[in-house]
N, C-alpha and C positions, 0 to 999 in steps of 0.2 A: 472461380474455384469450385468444386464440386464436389462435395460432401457423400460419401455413400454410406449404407448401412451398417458396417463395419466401423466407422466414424463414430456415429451414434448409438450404437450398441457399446461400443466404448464407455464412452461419455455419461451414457443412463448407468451403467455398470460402476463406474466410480461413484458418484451422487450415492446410489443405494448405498455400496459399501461407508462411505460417509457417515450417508444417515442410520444404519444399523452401529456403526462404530460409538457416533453421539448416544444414541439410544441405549447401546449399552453402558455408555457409561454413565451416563443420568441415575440409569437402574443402581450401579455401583453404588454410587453416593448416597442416592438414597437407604440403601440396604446398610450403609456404614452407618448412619447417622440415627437409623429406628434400632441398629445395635449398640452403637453408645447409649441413647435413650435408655435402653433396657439395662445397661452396664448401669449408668447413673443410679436407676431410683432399685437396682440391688436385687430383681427377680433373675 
């Protein structure tokens, strides 16, 4: 079976999207959680 560039430009193309998805959302949680912090101690 023979795989062409189309295939793999696919393939690379999902993975990024993936990995930009996770990455944002890591950002998310993080940014929720330095805002609670800041909610908690009242500034």
């Amino acid at each position: 079976m023979h795989l062409d560039a189309v295939f793999w430009g696919s393939i690379i193309s999902v993975i990024i999207a993936v990995a930009i998805f996770i990455y944002l959302g890591f950002k998310v949680v993080k940014l929720m959680n330095d805002d609670a912090e800041r909610n908690k101690t009242g500034q």
